[in-house]
C-alpha positions, 0 to 999 in steps of 0.5 A: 500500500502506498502511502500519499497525503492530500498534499502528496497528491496535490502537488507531487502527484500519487506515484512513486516519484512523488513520494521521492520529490517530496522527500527531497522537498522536506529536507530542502524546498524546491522549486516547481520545475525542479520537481516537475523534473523529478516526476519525469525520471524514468523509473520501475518498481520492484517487488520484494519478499522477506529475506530477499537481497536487494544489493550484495557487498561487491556489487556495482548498482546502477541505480538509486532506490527508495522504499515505497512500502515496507522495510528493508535493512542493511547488514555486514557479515563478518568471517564467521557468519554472524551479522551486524544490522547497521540500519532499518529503512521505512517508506520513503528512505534512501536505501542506497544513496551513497551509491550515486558516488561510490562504485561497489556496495560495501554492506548488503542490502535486504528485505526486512518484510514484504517490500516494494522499492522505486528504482532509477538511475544515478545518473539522471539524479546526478544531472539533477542535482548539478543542473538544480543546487537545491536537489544536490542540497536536498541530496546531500543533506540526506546523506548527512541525517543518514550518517547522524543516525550511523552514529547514533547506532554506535553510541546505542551498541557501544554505550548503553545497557541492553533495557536502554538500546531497545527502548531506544530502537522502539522510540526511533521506528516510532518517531521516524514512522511519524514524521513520515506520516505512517501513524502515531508514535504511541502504536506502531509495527515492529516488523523485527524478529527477537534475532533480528533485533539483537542483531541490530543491538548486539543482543542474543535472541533471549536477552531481547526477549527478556528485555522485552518482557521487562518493558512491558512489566514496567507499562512502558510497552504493550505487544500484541504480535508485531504491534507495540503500544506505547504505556508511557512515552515519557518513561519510554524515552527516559529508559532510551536515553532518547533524544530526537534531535539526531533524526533532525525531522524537525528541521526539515525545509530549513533554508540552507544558504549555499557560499558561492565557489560551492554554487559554481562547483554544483553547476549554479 
């Protein structure tokens, strides 16, 4: 299913294009005839099935690509087969943005559920962004929240206990679910096994579900399946050491000047 607001609809149009023109336009304003462009970028959906590989370590893709619907998550395999998940994407997100510039995928790319993914090619974007500053803004501060959330994930694995990195995973889905309009952070899917989630956070399988339990025994969550409840945002986010700043959802559209010699070198 496909998720577009009235304003999605009005100005971006009810296609997959759209969905991405309006997320560039939420991390930069952009201009009518800069979207118009977007809209026109040849593209096709695909399809996914949980656990199928989208990109794999070493490959060379052609294309950019953003979830339409469903999630996927990124992974690195070390030598002895275990694997480390280093994001969660939700609709609307880049999956492989740093690929427009690097040649090889260094990390796998997977689908965490049934999926569908919008792909086109790098270098229609890329003209985009020279010929249009405000998209090679808009672009380039995508990667810059990406790489926000990067660090966030190792100060989570590496400095907090095990009650605290989940509770923090929970806020973040929930308020990143939110800001991109898919539902209130007080209910949400967790699309996640009890595995996946500790290979997400560096936790065994039991240890998350004991977790889990405890969240729940203190009200701060409810499950009901993949559904969580949230009791107590506020003690949730206190257990998480959460702050949201690091998801920058509530600079989006800020105006960003650019110094001249940076407008020469994008094209402008």
């Amino acid at each position: 299913m496909l998720h577009f607001t009235v304003r999605t609809m009005t100005r971006f149009g009810p296609t997959p294009m759209g969905l991405i023109a309006r997320r560039l336009d939420s991390r930069i304003p952009l201009e009518d005839d800069a979207v118009r462009e977007i809209l026109a970028i040849p593209h096709q959906l695909r399809a996914l099935k949980p656990a199928d590989y989208f990109i794999r370590e070493g490959e060379r893709p052609k294309n950019s690509t953003v979830v339409v619907d469903g999630y996927v998550y990124r992974h690195k395999l070390v030598q002895d087969g275990g694997r480390q998940i280093v994001a969660v994407h939700i609709p609307g997100d880049f999956i492989d943005l740093q690929n427009i510039l690097l040649d090889a995928a260094d990390h796998n790319i997977q689908a965490l559920t049934h999926a569908t993914v919008c792909q086109f090619p790098h270098a229609d974007m890329l003209e985009l962004a020279f010929r249009h500053p405000a998209i090679g803004k808009a672009l380039w501060r995508e990667s810059l929240v990406e790489a926000s959330l990067f660090r966030e994930w190792i100060a989570n694995i590496g400095r907090r206990d095990a009650r605290a990195r989940v509770a923090h995973l929970l806020c973040e889905l929930a308020v990143r679910r939110e800001a991109a309009e898919l539902g209130s952070r007080r209910s949400f899917e967790l699309p996640m096994t009890q595995e996946q989630i500790g290979d997400a956070l560096a936790l065994t399988a039991v240890h998350v579900n004991r977790t889990l339990r405890v969240l729940e025994a203190d009200g701060l969550i409810r499950r009901s399946k993949r559904a969580v409840i949230v009791g107590d945002w506020a003690a949730l986010r206190a257990a998480a050491d959460f702050n949201e700043n690091y998801l920058h959802v509530k600079e989006m559209a800020e105006p960003v000047e650019l110094a001249g010699d940076m407008r020469v070198a994008a094209g402008g």
